[in-house]
Rosetta silent file (secondary structure, phi, psi, omega in degrees, C-alpha in Angstrom):
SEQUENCE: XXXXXXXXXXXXXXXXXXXXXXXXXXXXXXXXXXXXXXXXXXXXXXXXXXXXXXXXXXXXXXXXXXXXXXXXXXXXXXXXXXXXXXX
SCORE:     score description
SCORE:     0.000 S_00000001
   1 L     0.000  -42.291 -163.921  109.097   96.826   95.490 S_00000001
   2 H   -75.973  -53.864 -172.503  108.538   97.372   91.836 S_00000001
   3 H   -59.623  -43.898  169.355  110.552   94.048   91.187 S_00000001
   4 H   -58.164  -53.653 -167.539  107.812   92.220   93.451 S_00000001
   5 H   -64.652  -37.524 -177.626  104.706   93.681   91.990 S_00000001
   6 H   -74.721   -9.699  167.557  106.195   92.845   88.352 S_00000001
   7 H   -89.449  -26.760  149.989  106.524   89.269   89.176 S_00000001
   8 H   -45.869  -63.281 -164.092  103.089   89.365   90.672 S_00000001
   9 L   -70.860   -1.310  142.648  101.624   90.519   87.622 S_00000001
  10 L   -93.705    5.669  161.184  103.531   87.388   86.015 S_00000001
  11 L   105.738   -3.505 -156.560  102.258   85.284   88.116 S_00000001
  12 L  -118.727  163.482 -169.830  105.350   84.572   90.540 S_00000001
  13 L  -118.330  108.222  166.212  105.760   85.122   94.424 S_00000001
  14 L   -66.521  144.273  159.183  108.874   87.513   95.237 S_00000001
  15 L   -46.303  -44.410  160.546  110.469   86.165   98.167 S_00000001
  16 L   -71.182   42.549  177.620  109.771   89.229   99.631 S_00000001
  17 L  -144.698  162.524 -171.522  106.189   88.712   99.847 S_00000001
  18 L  -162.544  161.494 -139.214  103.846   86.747  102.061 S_00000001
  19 E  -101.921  125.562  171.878  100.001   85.962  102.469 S_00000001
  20 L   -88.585  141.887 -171.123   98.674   88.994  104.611 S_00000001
  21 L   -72.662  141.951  179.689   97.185   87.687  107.828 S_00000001
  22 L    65.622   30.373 -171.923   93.088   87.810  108.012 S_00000001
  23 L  -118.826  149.847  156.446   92.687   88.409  104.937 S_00000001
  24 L   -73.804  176.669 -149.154   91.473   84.962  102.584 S_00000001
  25 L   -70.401  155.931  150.793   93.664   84.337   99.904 S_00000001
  26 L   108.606   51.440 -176.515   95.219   86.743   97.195 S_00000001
  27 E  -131.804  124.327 -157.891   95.745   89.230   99.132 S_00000001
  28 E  -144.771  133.647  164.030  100.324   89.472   99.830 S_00000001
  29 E  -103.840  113.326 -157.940  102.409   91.647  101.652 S_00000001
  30 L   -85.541   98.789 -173.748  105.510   92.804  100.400 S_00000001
  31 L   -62.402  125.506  148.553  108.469   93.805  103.855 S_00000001
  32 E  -157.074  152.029  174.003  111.478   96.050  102.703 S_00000001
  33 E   -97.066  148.905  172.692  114.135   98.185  104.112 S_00000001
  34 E  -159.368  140.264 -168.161  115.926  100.879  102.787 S_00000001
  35 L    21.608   65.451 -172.447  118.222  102.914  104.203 S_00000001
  36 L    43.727   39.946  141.584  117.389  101.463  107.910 S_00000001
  37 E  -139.675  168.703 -171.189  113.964  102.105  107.739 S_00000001
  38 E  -107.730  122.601 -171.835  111.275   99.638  107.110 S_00000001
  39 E  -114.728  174.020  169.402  108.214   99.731  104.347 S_00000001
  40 E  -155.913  167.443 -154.043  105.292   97.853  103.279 S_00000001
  41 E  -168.453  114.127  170.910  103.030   97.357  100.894 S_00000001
  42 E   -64.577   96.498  175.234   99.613   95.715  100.108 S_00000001
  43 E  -129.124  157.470  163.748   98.541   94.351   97.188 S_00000001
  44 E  -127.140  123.341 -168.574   95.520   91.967   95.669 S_00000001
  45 L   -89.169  -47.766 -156.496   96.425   89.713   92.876 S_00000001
  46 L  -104.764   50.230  170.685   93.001   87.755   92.810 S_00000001
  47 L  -106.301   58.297  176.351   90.640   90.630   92.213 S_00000001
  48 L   114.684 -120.254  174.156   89.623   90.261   88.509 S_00000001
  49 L  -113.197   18.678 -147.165   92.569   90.154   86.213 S_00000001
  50 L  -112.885  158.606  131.391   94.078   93.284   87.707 S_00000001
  51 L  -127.488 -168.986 -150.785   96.406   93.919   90.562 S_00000001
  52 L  -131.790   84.590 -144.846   95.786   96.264   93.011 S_00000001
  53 L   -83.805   91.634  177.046   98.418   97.442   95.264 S_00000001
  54 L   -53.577  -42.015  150.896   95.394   98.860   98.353 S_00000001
  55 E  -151.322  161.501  149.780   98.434  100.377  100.574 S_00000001
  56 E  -143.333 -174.319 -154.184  101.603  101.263  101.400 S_00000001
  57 E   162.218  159.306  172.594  103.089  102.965  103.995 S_00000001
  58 E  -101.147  150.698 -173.596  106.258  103.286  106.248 S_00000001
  59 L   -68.358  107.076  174.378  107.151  101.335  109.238 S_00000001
  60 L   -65.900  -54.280  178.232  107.720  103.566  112.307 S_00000001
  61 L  -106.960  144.675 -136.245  109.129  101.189  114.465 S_00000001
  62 L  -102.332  -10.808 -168.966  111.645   99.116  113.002 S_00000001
  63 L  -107.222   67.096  116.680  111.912   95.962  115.649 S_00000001
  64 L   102.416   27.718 -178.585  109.491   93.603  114.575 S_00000001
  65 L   -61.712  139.748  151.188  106.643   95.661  116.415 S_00000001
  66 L   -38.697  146.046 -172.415  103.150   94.927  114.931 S_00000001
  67 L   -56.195  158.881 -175.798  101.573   96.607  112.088 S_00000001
  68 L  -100.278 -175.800 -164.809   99.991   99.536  114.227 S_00000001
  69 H   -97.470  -27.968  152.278   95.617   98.932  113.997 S_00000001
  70 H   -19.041  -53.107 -176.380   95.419  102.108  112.076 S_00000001
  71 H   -90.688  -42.277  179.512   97.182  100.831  109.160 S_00000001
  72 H   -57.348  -37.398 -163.342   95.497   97.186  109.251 S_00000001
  73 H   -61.916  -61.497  171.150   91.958   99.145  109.467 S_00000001
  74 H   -32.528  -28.376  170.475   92.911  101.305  106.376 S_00000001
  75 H   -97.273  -18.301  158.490   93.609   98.232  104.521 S_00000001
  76 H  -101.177   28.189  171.740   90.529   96.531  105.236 S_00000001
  77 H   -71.905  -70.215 -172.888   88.520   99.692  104.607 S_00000001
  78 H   -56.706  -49.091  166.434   90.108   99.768  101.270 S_00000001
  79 H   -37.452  -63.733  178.957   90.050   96.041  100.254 S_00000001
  80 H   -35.019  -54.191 -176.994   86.524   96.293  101.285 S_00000001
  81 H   -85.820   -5.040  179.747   85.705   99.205   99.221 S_00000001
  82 H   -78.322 -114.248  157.465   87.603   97.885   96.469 S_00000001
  83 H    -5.244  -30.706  172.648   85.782   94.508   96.110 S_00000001
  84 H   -53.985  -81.464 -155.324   82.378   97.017   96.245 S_00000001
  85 H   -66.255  -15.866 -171.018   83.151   99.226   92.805 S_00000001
  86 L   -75.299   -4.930 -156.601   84.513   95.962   91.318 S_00000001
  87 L   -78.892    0.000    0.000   81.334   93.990   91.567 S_00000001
């Protein structure tokens, strides 16, 4: 994870990252496993000059089940409020 976000903040797209859906752009989600279980992580690159990593969290279920609506709400709570104090 740490190896993605430092290549953000250089400017580069880890492979493990990908444009999070319904969000407009510069907003990327980084998928990883570790010892069978599956995490993720939020971040926004194109919020000033900063990035911002808004969540992360563990996967419960591991078989390509949807993000539960919980965790998407939490992240566009936070984006949301985020984009507020920066303004």
């Amino acid at each position: 994870m740490l190896d993605a976000l430092t290549g953000a903040a250089e400017g580069l797209l880890s492979g493990k990252a990908k444009p999070f859906k319904g969000v407009d752009g510069g907003v990327f989600e980084i998928a990883l496993r570790y010892r069978g279980d599956a995490f993720r992580a939020i971040y926004a690159v194109k919020i000033d000059v900063d990035i911002w990593v808004i969540h992360a969290f563990q996967k419960k279920s591991k078989r390509r089940v949807k993000t539960p609506q919980m965790e998407i709400d939490l992240i566009f709570e936070r984006l949301k409020r985020l984009k507020e104090a920066l303004k």
